[in-house]
Backbone and ligand atoms as CSV (ligand in chain L), in Angstrom:
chain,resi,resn,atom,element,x,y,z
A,1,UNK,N,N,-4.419,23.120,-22.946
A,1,UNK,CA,C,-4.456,23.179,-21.480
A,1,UNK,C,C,-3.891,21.914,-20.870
A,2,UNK,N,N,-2.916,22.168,-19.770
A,2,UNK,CA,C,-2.600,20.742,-19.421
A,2,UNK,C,C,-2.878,20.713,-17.608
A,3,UNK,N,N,-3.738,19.695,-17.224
A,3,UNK,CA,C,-4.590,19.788,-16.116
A,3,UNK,C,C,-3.325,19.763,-15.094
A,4,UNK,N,N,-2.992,20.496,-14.218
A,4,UNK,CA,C,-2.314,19.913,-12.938
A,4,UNK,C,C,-2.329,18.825,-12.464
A,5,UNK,N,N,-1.225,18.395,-12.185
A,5,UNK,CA,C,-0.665,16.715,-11.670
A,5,UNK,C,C,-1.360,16.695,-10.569
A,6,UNK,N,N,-2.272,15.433,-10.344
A,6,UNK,CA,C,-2.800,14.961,-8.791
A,6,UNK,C,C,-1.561,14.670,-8.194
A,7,UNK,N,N,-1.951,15.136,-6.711
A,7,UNK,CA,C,-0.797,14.744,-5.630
A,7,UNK,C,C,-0.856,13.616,-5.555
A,8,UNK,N,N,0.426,12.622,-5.452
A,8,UNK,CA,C,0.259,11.060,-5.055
A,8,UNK,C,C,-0.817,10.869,-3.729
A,9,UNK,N,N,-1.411,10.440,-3.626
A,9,UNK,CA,C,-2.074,9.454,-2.324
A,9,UNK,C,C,-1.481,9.285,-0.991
A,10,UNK,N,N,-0.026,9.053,-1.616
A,10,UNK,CA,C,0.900,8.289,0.048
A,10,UNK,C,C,0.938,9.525,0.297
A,11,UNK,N,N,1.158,10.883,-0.123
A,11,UNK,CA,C,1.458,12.108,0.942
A,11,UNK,C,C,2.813,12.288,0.837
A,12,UNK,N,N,3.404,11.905,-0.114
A,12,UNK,CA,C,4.605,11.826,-0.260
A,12,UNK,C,C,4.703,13.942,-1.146
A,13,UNK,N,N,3.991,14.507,-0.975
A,13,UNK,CA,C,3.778,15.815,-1.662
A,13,UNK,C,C,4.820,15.940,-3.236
A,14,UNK,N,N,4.401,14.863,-3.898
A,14,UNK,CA,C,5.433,14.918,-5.452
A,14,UNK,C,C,3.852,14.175,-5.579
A,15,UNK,N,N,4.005,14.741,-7.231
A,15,UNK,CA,C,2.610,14.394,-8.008
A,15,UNK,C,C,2.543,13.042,-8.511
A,16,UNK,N,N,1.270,12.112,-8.614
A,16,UNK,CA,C,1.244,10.893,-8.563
A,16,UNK,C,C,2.307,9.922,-9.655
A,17,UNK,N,N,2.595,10.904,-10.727
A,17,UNK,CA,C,2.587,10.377,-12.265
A,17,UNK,C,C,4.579,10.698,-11.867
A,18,UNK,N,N,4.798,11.179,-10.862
A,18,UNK,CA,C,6.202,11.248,-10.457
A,18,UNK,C,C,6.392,10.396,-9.101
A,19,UNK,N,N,5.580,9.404,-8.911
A,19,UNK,CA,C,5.571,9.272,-7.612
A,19,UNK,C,C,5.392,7.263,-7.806
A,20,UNK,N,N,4.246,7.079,-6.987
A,20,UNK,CA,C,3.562,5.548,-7.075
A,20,UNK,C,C,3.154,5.546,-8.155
A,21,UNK,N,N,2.740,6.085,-8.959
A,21,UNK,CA,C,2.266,5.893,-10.436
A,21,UNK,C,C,3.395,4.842,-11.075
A,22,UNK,N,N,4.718,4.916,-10.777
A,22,UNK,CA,C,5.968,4.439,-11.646
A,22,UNK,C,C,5.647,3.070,-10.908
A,23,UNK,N,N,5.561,2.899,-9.847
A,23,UNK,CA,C,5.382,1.580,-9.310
A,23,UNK,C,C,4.424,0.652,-10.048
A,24,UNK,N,N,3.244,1.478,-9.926
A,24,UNK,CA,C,1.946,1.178,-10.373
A,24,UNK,C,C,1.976,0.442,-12.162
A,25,UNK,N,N,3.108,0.912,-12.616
A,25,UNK,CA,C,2.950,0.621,-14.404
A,25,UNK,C,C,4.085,-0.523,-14.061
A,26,UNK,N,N,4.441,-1.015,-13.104
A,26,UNK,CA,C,5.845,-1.875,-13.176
A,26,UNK,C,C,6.814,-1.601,-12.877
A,27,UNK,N,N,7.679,-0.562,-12.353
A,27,UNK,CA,C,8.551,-0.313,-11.787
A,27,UNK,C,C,9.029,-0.478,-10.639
A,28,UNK,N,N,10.114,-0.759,-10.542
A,28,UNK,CA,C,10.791,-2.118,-9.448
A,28,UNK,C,C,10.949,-0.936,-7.687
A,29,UNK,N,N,9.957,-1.801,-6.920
A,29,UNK,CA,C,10.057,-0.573,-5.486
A,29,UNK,C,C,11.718,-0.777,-5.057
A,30,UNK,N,N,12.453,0.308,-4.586
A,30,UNK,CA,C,13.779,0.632,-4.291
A,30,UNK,C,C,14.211,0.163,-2.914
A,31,UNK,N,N,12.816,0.065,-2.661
A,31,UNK,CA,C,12.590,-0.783,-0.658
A,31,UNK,C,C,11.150,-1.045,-0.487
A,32,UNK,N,N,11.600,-1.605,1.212
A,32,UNK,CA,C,10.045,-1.501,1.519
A,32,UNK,C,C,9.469,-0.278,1.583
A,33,UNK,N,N,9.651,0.647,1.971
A,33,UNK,CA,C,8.922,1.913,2.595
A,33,UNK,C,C,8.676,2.640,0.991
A,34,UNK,N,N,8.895,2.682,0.052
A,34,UNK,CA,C,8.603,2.441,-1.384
A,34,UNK,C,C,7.253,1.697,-1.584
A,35,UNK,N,N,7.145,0.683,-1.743
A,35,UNK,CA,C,6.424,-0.675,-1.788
A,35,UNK,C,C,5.453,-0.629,-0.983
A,36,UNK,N,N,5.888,-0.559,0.597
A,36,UNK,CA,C,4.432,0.128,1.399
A,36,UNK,C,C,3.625,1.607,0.954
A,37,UNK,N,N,4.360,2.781,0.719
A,37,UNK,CA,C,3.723,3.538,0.012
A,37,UNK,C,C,2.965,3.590,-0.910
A,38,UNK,N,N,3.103,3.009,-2.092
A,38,UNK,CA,C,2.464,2.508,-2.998
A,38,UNK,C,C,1.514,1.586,-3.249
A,39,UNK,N,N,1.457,0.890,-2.013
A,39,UNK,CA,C,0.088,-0.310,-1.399
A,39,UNK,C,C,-1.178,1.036,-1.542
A,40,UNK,N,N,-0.545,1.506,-0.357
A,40,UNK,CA,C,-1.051,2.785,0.194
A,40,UNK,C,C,-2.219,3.608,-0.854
A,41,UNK,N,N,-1.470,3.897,-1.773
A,41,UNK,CA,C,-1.492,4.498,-2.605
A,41,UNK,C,C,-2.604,3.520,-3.826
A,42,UNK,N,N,-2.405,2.505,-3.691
A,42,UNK,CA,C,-3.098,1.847,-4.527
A,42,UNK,C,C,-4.197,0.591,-4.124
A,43,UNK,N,N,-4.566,1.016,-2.800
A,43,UNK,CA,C,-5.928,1.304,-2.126
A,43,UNK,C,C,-6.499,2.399,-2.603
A,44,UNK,N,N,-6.072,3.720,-2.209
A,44,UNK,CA,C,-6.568,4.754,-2.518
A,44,UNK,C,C,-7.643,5.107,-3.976
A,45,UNK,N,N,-6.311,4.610,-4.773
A,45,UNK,CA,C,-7.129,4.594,-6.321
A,45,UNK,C,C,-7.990,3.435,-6.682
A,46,UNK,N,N,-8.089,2.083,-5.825
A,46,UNK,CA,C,-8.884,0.969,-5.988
A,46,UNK,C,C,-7.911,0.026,-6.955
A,47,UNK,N,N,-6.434,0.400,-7.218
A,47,UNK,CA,C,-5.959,-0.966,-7.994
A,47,UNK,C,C,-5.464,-2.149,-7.226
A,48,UNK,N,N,-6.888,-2.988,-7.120
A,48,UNK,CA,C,-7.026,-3.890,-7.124
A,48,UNK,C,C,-5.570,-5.439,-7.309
A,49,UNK,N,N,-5.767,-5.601,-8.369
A,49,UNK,CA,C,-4.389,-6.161,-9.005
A,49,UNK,C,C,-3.017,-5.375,-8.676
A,50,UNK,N,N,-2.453,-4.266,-8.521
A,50,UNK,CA,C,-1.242,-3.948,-7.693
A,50,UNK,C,C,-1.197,-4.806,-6.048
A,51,UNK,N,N,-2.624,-4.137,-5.635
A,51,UNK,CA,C,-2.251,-4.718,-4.252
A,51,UNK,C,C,-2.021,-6.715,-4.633
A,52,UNK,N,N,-2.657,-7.150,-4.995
A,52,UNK,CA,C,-2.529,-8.804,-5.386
A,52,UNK,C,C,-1.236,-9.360,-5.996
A,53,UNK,N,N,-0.835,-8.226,-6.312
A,53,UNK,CA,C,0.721,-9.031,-7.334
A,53,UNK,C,C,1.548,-8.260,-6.582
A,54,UNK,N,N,1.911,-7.599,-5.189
A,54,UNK,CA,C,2.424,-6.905,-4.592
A,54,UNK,C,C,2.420,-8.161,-2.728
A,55,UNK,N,N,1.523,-8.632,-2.779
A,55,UNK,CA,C,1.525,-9.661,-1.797
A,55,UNK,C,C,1.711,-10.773,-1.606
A,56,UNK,N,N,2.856,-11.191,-0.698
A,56,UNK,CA,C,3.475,-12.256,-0.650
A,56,UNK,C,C,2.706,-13.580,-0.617
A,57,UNK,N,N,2.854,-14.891,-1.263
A,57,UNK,CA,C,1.977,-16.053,-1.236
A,57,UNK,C,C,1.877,-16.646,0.194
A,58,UNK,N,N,3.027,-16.143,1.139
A,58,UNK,CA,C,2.780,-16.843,2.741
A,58,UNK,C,C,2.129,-15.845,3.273
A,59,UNK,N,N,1.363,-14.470,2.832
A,59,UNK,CA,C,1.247,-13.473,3.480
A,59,UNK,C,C,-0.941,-14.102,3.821
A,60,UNK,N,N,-1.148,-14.246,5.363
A,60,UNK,CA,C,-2.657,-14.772,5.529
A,60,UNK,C,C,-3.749,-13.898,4.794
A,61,UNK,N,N,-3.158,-13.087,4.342
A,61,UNK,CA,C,-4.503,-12.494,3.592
A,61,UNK,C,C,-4.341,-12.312,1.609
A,62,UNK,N,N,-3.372,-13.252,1.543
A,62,UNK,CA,C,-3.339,-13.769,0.176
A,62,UNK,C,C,-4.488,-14.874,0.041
A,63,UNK,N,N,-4.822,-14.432,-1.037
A,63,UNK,CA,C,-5.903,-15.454,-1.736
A,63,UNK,C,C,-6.477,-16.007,-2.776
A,64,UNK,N,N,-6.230,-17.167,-3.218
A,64,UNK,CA,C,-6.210,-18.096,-3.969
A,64,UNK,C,C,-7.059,-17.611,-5.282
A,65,UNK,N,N,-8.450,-17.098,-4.842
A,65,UNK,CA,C,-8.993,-17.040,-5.503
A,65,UNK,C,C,-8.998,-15.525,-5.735
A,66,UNK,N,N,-8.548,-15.339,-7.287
A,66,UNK,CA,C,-8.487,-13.883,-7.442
A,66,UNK,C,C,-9.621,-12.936,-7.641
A,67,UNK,N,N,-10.314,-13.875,-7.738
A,67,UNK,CA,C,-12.186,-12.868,-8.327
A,67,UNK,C,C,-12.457,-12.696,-6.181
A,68,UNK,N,N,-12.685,-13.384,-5.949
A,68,UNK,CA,C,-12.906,-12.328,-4.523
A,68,UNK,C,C,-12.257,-12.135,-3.628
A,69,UNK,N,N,-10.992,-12.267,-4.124
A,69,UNK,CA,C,-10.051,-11.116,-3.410
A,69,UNK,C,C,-10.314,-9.943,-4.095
A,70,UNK,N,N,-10.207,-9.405,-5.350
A,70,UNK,CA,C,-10.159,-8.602,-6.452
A,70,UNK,C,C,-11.853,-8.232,-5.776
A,71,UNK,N,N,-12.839,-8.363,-6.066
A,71,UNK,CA,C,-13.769,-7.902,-5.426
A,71,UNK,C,C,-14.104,-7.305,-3.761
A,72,UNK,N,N,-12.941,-7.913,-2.773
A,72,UNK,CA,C,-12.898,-7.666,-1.755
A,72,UNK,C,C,-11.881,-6.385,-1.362
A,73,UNK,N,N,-10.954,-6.458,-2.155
A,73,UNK,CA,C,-9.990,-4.690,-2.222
A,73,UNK,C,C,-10.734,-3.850,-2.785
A,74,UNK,N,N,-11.732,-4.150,-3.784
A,74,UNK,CA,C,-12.479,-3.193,-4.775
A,74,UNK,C,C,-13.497,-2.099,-3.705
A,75,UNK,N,N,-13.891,-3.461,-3.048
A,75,UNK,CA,C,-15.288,-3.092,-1.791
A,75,UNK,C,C,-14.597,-2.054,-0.850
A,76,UNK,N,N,-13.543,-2.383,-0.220
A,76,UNK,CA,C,-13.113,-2.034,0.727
A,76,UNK,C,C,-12.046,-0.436,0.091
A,77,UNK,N,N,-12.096,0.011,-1.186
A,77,UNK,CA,C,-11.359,0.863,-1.543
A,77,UNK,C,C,-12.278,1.856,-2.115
A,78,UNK,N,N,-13.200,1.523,-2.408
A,78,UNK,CA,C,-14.914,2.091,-2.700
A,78,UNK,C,C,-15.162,2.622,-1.259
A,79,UNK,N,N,-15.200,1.937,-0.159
A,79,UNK,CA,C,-16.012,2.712,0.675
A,79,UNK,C,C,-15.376,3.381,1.787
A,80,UNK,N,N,-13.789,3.423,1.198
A,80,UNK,CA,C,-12.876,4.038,2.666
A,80,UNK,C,C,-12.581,5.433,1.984
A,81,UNK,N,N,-12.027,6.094,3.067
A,81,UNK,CA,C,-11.599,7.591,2.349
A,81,UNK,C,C,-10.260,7.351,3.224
A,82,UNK,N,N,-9.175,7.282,2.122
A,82,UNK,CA,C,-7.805,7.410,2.465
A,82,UNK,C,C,-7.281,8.501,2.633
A,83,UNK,N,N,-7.437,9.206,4.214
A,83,UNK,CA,C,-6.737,10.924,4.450
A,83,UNK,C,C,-5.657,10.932,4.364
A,84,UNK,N,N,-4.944,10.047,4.848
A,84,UNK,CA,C,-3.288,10.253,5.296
A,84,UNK,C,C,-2.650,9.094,5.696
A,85,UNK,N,N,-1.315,8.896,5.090
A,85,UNK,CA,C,-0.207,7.776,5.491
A,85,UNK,C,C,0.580,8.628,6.394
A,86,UNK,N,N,0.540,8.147,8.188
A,86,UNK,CA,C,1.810,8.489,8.439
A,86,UNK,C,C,2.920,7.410,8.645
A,87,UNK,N,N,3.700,7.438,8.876
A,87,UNK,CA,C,4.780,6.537,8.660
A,87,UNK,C,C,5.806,6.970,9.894
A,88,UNK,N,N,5.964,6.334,10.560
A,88,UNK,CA,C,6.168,6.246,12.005
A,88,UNK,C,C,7.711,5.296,12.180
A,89,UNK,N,N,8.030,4.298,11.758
A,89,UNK,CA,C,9.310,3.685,11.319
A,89,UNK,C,C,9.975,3.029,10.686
A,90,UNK,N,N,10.751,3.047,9.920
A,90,UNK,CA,C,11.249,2.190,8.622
A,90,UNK,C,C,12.393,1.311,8.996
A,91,UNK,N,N,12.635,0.026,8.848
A,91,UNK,CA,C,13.725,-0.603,8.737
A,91,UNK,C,C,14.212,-1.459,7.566
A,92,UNK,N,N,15.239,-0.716,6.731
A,92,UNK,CA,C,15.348,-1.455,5.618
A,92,UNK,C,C,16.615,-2.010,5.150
A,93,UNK,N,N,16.568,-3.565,5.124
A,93,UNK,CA,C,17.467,-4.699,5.165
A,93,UNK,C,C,17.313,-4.924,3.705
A,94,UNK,N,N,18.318,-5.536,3.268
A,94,UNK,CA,C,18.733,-6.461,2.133
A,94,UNK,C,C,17.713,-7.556,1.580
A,95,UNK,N,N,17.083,-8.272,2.316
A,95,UNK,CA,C,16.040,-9.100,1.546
A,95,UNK,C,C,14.296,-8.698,2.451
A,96,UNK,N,N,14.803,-8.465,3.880
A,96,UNK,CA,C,13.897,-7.916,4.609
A,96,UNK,C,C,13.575,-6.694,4.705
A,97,UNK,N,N,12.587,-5.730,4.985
A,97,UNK,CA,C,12.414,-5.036,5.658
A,97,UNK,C,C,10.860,-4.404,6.315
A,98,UNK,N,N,11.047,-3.641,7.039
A,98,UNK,CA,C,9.531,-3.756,7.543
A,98,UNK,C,C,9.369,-2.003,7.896
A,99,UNK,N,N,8.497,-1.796,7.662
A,99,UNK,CA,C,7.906,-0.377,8.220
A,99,UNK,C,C,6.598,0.028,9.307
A,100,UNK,N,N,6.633,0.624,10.418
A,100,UNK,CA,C,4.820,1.051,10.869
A,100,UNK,C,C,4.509,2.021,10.525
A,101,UNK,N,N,3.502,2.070,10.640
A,101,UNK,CA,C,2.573,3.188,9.948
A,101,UNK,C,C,1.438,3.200,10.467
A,102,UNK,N,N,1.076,4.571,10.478
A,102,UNK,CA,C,-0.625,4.695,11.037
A,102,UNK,C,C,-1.477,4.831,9.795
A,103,UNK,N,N,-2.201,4.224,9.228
A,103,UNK,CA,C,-3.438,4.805,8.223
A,103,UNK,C,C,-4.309,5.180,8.636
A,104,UNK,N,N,-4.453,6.639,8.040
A,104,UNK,CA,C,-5.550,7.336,8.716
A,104,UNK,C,C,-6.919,7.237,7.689
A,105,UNK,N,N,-7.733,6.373,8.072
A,105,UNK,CA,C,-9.081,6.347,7.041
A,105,UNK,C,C,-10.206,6.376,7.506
A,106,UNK,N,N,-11.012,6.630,6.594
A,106,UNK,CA,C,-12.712,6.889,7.278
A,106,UNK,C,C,-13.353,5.716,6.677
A,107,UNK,N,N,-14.330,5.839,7.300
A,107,UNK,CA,C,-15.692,4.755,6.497
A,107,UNK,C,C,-16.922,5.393,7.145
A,108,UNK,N,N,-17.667,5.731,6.248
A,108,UNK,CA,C,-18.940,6.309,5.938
A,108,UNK,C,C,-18.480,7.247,7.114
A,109,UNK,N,N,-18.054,8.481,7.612
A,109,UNK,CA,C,-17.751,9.230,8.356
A,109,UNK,C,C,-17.191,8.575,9.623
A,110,UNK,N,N,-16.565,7.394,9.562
A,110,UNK,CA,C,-16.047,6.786,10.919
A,110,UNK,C,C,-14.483,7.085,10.907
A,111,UNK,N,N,-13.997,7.185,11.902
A,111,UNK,CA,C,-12.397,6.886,12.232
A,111,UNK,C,C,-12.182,5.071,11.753
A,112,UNK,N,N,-11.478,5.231,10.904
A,112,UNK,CA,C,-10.900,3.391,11.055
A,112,UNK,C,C,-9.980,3.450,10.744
A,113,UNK,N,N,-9.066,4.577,11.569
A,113,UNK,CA,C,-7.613,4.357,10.992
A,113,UNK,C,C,-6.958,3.174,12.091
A,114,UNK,N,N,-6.039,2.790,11.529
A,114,UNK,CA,C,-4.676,1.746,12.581
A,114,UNK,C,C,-3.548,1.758,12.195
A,115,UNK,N,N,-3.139,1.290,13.340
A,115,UNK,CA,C,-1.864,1.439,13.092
A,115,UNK,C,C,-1.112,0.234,13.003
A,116,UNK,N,N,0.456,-0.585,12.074
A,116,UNK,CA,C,0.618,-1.540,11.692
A,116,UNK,C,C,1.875,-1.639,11.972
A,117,UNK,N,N,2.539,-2.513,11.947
A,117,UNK,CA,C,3.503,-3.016,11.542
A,117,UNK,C,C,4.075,-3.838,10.152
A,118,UNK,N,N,4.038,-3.824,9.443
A,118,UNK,CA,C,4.002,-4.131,7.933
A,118,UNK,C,C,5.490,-4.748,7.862
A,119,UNK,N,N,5.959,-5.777,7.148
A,119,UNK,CA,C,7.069,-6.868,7.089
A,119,UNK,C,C,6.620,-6.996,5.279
A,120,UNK,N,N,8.055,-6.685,4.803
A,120,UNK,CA,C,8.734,-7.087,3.140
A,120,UNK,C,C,9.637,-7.684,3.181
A,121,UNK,N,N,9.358,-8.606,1.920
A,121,UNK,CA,C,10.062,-9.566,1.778
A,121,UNK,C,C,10.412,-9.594,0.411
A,122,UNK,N,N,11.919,-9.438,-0.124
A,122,UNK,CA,C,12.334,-9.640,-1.341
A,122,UNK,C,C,12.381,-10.822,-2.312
A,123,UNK,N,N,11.555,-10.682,-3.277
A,123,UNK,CA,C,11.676,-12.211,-3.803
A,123,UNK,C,C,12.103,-12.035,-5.104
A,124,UNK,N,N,12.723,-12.907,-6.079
A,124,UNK,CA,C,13.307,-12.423,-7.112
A,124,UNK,C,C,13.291,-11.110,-7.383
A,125,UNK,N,N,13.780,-10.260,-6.796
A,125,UNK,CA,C,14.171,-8.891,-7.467
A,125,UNK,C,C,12.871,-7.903,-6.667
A,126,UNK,N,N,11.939,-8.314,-6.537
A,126,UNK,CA,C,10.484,-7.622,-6.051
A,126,UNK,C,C,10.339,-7.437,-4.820
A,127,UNK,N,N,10.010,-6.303,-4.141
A,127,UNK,CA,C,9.511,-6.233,-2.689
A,127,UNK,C,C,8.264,-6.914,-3.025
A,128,UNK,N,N,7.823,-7.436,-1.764
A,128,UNK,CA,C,6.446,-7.820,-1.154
A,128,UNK,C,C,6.055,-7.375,-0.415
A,129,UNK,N,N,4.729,-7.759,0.366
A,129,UNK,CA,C,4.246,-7.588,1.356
A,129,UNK,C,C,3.999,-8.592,2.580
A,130,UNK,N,N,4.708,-8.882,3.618
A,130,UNK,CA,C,4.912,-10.689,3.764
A,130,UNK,C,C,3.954,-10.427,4.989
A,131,UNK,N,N,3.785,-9.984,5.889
A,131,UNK,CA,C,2.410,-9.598,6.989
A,131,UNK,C,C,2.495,-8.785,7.552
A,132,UNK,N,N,1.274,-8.060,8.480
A,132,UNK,CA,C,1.143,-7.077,9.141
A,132,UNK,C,C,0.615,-7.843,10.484
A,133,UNK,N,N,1.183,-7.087,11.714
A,133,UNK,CA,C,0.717,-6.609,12.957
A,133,UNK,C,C,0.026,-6.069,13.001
A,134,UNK,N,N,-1.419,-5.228,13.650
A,134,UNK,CA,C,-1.877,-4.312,13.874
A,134,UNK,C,C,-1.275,-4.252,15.472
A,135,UNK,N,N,-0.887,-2.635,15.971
A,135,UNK,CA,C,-0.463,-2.372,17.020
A,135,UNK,C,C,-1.150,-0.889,17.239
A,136,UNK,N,N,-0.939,-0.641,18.338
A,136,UNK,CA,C,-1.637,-0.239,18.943
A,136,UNK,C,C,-1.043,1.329,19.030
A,137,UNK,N,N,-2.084,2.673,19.398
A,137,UNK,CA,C,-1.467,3.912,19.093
A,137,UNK,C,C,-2.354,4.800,20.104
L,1,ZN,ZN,ZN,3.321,8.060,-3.817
């Protein structure tokens, strides 16, 4: 018996193990809107360490110390329910690029979705994540 492929997370409707999964084992994002998906996506599943080696060192919510950062994505991926990425606009440049997006998430039955502005930044060969806006919807 071979179980049906989970749908990726981002909503991208292609199954995970064809999708952010490739990101997820090391595979190089093709852009930002790639790279943001796969953040996305890896909240969802709680990997921890993707989101940390995926974020830029000037980015303010990088942090030094990896045990509670790594405990603080863990917390915060434990108690959200990730419904839906929409993705609202992409601009994608050569070393820059940036995408918004609304995340639509719950916490303990609450609305806490927002909406962002998200900025990548290419660094040897790798998208990042260099900061977010929250803006308004
Ligand atoms: Zn995906």
């Amino acid at each position: 018996m071979t179980a049906r492929p989970r749908a990726c997370p981002c909503g991208s409707k292609l199954a995970y193990q064809d999708c952010c999964q490739i990101l997820h084992k090391g595979g190089i994002a093709p852009g930002a809107l790639s790279l943001m998906r796969s953040r996305y996506s890896a909240y969802a599943l709680g990997l921890a360490d993707y989101i940390m080696a995926t974020t830029h060192p000037n980015n303010p919510s990088y942090e030094s110390s990896e045990r509670d950062w790594r405990k603080k994505i863990l917390a915060f991926s434990r108690t959200t329910s990730f419904v839906r990425l929409e993705i609202l606009d992409v601009q994608e440049g050569e070393q820059r690029g940036s995408v918004t997006f609304i995340a639509h998430l719950l916490q303990g039955g609450e609305d806490v979705s927002f909406q962002e502005l998200s900025t990548f930044e290419k660094v040897d060969g790798r998208w990042l994540y260099l900061q977010g806006a929250k803006t308004s919807h």
